[in-house]
Residue frames as qw, qx, qy, qz and C-alpha x, y, z in Angstrom:
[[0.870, -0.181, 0.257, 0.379, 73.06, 95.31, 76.30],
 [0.102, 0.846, -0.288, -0.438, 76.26, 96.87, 74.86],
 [0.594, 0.651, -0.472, -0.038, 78.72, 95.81, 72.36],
 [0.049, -0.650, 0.637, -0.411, 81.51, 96.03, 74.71],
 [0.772, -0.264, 0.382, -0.433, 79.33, 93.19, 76.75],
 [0.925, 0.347, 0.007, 0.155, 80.39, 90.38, 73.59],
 [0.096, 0.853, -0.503, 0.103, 84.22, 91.64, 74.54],
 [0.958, -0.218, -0.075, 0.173, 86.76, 88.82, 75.49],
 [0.585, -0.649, 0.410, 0.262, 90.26, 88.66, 76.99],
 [0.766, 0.154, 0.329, 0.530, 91.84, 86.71, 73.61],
 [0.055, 0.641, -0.158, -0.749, 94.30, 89.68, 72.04],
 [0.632, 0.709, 0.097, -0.296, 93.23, 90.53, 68.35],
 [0.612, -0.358, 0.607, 0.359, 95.78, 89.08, 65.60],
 [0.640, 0.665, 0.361, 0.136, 94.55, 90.49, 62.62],
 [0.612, 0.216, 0.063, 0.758, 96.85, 92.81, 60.86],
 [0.040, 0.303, 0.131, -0.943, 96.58, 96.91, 61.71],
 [0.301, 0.435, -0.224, -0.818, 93.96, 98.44, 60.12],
 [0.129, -0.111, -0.904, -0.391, 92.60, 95.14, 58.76],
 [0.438, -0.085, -0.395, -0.803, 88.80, 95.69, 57.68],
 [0.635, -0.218, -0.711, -0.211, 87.88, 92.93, 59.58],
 [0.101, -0.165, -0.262, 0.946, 88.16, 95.18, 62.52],
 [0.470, -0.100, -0.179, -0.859, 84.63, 96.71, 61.03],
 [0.621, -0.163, -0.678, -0.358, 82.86, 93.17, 60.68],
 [0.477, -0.322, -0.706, 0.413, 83.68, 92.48, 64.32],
 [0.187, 0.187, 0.320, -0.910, 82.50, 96.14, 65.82],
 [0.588, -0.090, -0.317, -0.738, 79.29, 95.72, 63.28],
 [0.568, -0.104, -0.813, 0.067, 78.91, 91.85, 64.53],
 [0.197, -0.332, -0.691, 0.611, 78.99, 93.01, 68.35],
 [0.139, 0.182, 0.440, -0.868, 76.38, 96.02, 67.80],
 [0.513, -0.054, -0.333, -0.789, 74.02, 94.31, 66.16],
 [0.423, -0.230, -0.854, 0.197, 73.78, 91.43, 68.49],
 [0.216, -0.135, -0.509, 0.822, 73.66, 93.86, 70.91],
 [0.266, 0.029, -0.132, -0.955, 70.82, 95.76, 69.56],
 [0.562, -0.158, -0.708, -0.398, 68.80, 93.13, 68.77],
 [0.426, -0.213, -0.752, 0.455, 69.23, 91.50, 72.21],
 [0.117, 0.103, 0.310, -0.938, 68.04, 95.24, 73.55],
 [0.394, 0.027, -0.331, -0.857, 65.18, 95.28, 71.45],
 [0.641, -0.090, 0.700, -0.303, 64.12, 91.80, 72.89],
 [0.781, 0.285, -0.017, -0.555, 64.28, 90.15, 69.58],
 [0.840, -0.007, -0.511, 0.183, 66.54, 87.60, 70.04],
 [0.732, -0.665, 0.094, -0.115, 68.06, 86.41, 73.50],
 [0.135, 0.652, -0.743, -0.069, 72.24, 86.38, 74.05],
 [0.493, -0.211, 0.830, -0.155, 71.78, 82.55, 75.50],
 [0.805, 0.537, 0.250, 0.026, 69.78, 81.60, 71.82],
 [0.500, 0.765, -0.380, -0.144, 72.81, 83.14, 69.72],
 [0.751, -0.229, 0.487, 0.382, 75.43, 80.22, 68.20],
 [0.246, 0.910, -0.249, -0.223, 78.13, 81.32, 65.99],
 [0.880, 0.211, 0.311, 0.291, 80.06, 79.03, 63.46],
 [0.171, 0.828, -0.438, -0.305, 83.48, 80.07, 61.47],
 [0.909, 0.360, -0.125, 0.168, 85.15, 77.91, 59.28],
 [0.680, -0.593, 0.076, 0.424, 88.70, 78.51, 58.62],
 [0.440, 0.539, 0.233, 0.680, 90.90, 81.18, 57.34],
 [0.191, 0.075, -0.338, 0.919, 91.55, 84.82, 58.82],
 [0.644, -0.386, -0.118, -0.650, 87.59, 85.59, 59.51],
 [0.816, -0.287, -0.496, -0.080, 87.49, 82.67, 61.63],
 [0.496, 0.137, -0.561, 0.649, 89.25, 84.65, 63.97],
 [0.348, -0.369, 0.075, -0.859, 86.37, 86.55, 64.88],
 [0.723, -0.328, -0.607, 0.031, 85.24, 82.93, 66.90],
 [0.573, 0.023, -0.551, 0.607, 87.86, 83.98, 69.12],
 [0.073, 0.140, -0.081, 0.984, 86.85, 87.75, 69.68],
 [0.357, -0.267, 0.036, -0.894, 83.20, 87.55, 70.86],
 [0.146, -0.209, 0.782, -0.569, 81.77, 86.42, 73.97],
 [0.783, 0.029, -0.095, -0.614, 78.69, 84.18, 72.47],
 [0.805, -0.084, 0.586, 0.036, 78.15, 80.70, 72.28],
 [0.410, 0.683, -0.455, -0.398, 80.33, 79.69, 68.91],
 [0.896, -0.074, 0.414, 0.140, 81.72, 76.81, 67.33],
 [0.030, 0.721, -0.564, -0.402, 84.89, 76.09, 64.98],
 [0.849, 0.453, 0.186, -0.201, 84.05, 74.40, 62.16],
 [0.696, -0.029, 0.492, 0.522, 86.32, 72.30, 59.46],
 [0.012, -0.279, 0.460, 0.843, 87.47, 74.43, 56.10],
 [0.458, -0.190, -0.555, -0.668, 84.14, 75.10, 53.49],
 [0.305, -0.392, -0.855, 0.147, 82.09, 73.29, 56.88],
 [0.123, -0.101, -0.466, 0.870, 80.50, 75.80, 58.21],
 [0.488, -0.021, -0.036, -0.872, 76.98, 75.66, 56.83],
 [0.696, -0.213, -0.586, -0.357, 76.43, 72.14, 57.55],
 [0.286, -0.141, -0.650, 0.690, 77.51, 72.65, 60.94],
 [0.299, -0.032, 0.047, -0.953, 74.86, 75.79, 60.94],
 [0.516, 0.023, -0.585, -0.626, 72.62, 73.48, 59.58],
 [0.611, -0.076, -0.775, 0.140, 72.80, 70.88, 62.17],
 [0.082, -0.003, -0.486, 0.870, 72.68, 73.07, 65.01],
 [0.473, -0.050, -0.045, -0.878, 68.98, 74.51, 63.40],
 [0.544, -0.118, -0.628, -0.544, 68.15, 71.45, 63.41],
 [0.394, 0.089, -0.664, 0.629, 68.89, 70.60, 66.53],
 [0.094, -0.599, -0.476, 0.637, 66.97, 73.56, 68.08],
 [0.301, 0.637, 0.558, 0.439, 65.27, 75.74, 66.06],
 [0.317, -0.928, -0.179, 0.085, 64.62, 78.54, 68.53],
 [0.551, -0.573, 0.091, 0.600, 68.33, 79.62, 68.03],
 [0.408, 0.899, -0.062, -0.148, 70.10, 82.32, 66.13],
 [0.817, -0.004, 0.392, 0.422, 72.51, 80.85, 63.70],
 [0.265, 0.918, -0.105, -0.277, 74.96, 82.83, 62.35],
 [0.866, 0.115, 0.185, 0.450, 78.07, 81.19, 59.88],
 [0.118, -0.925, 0.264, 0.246, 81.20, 83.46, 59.08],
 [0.861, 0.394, 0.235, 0.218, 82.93, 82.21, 56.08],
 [0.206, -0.608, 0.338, 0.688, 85.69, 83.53, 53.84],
 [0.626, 0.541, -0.176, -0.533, 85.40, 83.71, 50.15],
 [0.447, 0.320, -0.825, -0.130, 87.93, 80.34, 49.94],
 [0.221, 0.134, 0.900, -0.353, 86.14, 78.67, 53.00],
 [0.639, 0.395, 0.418, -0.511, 82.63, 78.95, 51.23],
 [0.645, 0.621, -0.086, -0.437, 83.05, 79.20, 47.53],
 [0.274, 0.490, -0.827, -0.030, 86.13, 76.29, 47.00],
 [0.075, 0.076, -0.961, 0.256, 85.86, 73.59, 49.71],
 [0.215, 0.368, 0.689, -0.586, 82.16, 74.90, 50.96],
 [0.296, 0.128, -0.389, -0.863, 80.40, 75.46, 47.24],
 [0.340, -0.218, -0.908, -0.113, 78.27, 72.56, 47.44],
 [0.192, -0.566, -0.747, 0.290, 77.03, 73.22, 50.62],
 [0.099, 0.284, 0.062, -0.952, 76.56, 77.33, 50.12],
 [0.186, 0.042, -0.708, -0.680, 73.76, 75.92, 47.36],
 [0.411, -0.265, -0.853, 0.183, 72.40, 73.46, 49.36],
 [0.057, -0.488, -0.411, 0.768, 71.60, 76.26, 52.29],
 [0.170, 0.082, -0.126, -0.974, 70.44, 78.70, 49.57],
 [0.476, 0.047, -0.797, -0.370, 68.18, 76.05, 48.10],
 [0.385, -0.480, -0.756, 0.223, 66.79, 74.77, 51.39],
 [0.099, -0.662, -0.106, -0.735, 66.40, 78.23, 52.50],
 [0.650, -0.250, -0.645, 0.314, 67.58, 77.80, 56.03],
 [0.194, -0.933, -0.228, -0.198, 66.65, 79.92, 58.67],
 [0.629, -0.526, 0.121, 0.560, 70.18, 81.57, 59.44],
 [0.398, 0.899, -0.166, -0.074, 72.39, 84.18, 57.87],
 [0.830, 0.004, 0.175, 0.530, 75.75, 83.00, 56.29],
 [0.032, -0.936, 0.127, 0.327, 78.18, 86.18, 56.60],
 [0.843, 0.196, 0.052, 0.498, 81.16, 85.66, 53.46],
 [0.162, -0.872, 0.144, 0.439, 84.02, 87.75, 54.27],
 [0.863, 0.249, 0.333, 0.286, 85.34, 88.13, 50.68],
 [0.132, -0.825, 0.340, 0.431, 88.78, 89.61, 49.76],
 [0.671, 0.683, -0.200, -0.208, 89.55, 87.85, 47.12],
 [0.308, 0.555, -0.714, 0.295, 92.30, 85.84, 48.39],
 [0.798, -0.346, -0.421, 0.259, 93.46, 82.74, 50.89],
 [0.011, -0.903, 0.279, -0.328, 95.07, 85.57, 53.32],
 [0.773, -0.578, 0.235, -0.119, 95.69, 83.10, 56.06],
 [0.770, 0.043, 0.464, 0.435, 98.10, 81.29, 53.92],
 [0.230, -0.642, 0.281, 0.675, 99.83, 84.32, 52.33],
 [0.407, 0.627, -0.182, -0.639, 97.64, 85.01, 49.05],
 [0.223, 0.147, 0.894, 0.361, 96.72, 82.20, 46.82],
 [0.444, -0.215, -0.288, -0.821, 93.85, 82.90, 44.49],
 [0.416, 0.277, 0.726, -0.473, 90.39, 81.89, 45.80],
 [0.391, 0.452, 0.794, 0.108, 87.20, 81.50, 43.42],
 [0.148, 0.935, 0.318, -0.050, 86.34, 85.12, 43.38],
 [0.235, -0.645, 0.285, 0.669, 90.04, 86.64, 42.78],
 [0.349, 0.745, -0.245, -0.514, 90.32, 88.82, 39.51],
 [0.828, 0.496, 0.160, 0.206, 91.46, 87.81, 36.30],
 [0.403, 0.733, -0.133, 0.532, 95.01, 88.52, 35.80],
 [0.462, -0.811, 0.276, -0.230, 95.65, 88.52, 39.80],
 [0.460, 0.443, -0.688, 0.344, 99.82, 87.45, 40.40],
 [0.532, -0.677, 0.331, -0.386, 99.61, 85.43, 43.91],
 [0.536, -0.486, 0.661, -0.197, 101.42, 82.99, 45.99],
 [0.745, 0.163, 0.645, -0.044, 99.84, 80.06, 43.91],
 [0.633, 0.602, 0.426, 0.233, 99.40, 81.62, 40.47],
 [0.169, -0.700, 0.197, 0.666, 102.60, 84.34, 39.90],
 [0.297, 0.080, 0.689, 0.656, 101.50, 83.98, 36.15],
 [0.380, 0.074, 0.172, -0.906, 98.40, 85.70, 37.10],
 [0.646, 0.337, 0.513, -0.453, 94.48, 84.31, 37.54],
 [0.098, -0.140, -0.756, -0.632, 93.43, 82.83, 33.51],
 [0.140, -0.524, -0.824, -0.164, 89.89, 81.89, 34.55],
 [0.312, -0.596, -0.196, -0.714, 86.64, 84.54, 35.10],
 [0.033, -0.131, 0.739, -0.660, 86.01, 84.98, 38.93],
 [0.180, -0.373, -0.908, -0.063, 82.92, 83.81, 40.35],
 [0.255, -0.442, -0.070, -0.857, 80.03, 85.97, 41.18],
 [0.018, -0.156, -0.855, 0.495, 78.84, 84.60, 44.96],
 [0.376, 0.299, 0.313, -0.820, 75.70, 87.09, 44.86],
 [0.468, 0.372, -0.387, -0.702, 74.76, 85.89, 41.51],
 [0.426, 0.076, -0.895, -0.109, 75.04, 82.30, 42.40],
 [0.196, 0.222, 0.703, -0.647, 72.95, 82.99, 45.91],
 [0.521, 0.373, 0.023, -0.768, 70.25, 84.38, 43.84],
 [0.353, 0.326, -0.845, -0.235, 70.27, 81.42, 41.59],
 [0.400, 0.012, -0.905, 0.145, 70.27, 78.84, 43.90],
 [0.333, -0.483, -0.703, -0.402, 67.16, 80.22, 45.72],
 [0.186, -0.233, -0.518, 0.801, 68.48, 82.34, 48.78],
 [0.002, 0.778, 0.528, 0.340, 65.47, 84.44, 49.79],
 [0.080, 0.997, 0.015, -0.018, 67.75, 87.11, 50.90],
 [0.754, 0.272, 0.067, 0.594, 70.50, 88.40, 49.40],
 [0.079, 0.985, -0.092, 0.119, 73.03, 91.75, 50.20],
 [0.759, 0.197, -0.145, 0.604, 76.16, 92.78, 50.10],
 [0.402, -0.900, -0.124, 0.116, 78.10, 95.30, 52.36],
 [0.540, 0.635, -0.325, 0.447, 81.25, 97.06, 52.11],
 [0.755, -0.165, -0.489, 0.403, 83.79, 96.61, 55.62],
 [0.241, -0.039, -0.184, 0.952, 84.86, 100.16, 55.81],
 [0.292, -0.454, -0.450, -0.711, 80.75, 101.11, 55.26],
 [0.056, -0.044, -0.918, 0.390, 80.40, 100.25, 58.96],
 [0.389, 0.170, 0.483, -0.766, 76.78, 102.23, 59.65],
 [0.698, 0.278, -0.246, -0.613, 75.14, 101.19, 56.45],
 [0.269, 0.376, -0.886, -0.025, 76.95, 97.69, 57.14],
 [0.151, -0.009, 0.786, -0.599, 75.04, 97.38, 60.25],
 [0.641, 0.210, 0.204, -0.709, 71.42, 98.22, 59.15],
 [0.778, 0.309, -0.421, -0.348, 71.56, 95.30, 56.23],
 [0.223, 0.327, -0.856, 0.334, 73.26, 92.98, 58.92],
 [0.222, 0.066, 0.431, -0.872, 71.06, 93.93, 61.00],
 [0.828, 0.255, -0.055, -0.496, 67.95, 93.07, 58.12],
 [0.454, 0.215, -0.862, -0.065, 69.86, 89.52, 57.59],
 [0.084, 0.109, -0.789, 0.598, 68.90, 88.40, 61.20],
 [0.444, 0.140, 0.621, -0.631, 65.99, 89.00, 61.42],
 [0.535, 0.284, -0.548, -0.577, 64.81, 87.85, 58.07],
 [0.811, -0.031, 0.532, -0.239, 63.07, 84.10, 58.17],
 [0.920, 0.373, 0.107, -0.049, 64.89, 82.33, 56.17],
 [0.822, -0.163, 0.139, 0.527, 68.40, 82.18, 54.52],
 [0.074, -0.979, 0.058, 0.178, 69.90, 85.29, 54.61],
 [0.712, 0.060, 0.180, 0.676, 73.69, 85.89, 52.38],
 [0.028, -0.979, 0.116, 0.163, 75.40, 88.82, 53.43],
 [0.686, 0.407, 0.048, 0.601, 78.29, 88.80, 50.81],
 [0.137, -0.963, -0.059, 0.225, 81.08, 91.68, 52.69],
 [0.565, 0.752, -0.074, 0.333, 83.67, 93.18, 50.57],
 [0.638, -0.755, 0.138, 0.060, 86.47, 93.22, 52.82],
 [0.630, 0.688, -0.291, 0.212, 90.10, 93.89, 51.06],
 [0.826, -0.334, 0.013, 0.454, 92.96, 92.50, 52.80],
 [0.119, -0.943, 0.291, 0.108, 95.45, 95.28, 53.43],
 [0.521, -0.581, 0.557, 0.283, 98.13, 93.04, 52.97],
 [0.404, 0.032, 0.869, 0.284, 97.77, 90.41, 49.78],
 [0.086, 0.675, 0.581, 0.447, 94.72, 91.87, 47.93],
 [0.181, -0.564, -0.433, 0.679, 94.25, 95.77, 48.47],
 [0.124, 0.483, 0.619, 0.606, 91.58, 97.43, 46.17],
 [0.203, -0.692, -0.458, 0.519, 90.63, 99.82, 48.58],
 [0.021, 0.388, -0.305, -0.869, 91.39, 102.94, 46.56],
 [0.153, -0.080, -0.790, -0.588, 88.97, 100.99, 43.95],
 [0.291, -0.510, -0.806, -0.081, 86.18, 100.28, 46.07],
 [0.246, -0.440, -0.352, 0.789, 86.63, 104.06, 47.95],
 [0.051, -0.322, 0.464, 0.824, 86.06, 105.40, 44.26],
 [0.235, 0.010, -0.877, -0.420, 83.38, 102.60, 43.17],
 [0.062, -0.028, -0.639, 0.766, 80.99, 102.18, 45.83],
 [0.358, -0.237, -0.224, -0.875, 77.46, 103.22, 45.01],
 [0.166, 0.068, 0.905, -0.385, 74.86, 102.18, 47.48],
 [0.061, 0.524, 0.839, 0.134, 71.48, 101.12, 46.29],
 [0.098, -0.261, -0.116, -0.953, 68.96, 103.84, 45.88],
 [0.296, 0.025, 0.606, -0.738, 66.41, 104.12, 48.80],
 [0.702, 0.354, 0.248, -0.566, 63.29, 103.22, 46.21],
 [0.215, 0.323, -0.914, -0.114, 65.35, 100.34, 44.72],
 [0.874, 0.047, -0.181, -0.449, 62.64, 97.36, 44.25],
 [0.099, 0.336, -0.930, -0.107, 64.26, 94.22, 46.19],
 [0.579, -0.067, 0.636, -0.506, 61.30, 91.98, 45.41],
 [0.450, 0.792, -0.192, -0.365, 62.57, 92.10, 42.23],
 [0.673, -0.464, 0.504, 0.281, 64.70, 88.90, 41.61],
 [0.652, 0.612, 0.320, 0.313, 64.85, 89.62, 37.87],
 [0.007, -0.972, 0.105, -0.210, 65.67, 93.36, 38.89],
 [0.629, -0.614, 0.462, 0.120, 68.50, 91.90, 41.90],
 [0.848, -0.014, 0.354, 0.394, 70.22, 89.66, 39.17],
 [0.718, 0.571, 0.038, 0.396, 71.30, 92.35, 36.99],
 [0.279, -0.908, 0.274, -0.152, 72.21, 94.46, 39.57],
 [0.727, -0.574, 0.320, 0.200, 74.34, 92.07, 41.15],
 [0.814, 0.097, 0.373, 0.434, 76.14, 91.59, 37.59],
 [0.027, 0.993, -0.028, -0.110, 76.95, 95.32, 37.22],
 [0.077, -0.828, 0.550, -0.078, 80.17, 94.49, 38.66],
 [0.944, 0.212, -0.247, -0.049, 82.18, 91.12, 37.33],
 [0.745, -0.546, 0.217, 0.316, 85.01, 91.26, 40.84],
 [0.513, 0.329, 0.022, 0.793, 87.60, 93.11, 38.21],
 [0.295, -0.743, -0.113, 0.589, 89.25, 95.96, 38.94],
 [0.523, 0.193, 0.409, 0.722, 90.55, 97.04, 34.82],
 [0.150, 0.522, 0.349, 0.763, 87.89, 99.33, 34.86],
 [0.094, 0.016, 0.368, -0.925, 85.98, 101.80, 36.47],
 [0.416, -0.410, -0.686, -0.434, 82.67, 100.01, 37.53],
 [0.477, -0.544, 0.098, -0.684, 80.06, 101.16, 39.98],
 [0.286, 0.101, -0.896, 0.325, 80.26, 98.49, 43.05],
 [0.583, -0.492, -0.315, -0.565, 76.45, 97.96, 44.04],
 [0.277, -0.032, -0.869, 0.409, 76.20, 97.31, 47.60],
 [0.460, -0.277, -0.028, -0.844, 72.97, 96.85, 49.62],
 [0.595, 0.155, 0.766, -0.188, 69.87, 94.48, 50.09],
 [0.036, 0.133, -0.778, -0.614, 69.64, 93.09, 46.60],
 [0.503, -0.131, -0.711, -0.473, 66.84, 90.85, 47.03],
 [0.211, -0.071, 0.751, -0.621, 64.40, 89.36, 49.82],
 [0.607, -0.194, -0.554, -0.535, 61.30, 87.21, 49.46],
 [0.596, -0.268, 0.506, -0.563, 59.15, 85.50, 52.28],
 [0.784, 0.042, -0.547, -0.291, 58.92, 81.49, 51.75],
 [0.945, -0.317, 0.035, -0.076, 58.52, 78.20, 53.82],
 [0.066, -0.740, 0.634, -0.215, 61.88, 77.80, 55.84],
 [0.330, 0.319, -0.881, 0.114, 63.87, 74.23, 56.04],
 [0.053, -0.032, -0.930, 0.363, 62.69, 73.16, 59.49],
 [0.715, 0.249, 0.304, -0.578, 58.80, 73.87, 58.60],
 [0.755, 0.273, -0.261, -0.536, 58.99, 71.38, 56.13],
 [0.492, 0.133, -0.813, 0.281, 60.09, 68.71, 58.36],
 [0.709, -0.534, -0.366, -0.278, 56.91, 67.48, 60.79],
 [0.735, -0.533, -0.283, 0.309, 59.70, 66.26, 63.42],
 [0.496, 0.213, -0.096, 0.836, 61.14, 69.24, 63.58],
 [0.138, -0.546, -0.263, -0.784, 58.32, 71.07, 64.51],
 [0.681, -0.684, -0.246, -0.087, 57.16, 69.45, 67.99],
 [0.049, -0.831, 0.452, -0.320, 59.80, 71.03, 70.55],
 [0.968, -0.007, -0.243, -0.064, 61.40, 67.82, 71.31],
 [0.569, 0.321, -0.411, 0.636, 64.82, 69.33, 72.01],
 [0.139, -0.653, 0.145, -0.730, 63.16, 70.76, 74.85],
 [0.829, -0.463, -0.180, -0.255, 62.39, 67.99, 76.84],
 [0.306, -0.701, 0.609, -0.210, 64.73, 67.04, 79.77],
 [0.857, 0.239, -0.454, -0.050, 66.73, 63.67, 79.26],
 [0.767, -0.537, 0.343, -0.068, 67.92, 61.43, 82.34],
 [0.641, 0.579, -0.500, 0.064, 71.35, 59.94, 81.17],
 [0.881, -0.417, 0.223, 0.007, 72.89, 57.18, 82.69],
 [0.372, 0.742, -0.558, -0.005, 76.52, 58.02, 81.39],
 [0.412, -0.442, 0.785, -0.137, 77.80, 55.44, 83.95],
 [0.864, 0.417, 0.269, -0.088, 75.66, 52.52, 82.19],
 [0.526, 0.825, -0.102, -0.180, 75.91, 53.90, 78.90],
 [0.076, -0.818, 0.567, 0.061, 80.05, 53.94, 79.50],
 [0.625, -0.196, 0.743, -0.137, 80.08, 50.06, 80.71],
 [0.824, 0.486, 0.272, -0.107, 78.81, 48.84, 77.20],
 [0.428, 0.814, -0.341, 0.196, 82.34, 50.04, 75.37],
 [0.289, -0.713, 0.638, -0.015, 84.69, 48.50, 78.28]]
């Protein structure tokens, strides 16, 4: 299977040159790969977005998907796995659809350690709605909402995945596309709950690009992520300012093997969703007139 094959007819409506332009070319060739490789099947993949300017990537590839409510988009994931295990659940967040409206549940998922990967595109900003702060924008950032600039410390997502008990954790940089893929790529197939945290600077409202062209540093190849003592300080290298000149770790942080959500739930386990169900909608209908 190609990329190209996850193409669709809707026309693209991100800005030029918006980074999210990477996530969607990385998104289609690692489906695509996989699917070659035979390790997951296009008719198992369902795809969730919340809402906000990622959630346009629903539109842009040709899978089975769903459009979830603002910060909903991992209990919608969540519901689906349960549903049917045998599928591949992927969620597509923004940094204000997960970490504002959807913080609870990002915990919740890490903590249960569902089997799915939860992708945050995080610029630092509400773009869709023309630059308010989000959780993770700078100290000292002037936007739409706050033109007195950010007071409070931004939040560290990676630091709070790791925390709360994801058993993998990386981060990826938008404009990194090949190295984007291969840790995108290790999210998927991972058993369990996978948080790929991508760095993705809005071109318009937040644009640190020059900072993060300059900052960058991928992991070193004999980097220890089984290490979750070793993964937290990494991830707190960098504290989502820009004042100074800090290295900008980006990789697989962390990764552990443990008992996934729907093994530890008996009725989940017999393939029940598999059986065929006779419905008598006509009946059914008559009870409600």
């Amino acid at each position: 299977m190609k990329a190209e094959d996850f193409n669709t007819k809707t026309e693209i409506t991100w800005c030029p040159g918006c980074p999210n332009f990477g996530i969607l070319q990385s998104t289609k060739e690692v489906l695509a790969s996989l699917i070659t490789e035979g390790k997951i099947k296009a008719k198992d993949i369902a795809l969730v977005s919340g809402i906000g300017c990622h959630a346009k990537i629903y539109d842009y590839i040709n899978a089975n998907s769903f459009y979830g409510l603002h910060g909903r988009v991992l209990p919608v994931c969540l519901g689906i796995k349960a549903a049917n295990p045998e599928l591949t659940v992927v969620g597509f967040g923004g940094d204000g659809d997960t970490f504002a409206e959807g913080v609870a549940h990002f915990v919740h998922s890490c903590r249960y350690n569902v089997n799915m990967t939860m992708v945050v595109h995080n610029n630092q900003v509400f773009a869709l709605t023309t630059g308010q702060t989000t959780p993770t924008s700078e100290k000292g950032f002037s936007g739409a909402s706050t033109p007195l600039g950010v007071k409070t410390e931004p939040l560290n997502p990676v630091a709070l995945a790791l925390i709360s008990g994801a058993s993998f954790v990386a981060r990826g940089y938008a404009l990194e596309i090949n190295h984007l893929k291969k840790i995108f790529k290790e999210a998927i197939e991972h058993k369990g709950f996978s948080f790929l945290e991508i760095l993705q600077p809005c071109i318009t409202y937040h644009n640190p690009i020059p900072y993060f062209q300059k900052n960058i540093q991928k992991l070193d190849e004999n980097y220890n992520f089984a290490d979750w003592e070793l993964a937290l300080k990494t991830v707190r290298e960098w504290d989502y300012s820009f004042e100074k000149d800090k290295k900008v770790p980006i990789g697989l942080f962390y990764k552990k093997e443990r008992p996934v959500f729907e093994e530890t739930w008996p009725q989940l386990k017999k393939p029940w969703y598999t059986l065929k169900r006779e419905i008598d909608w006509h009946k059914i209908s008559q009870e409600f007139k």
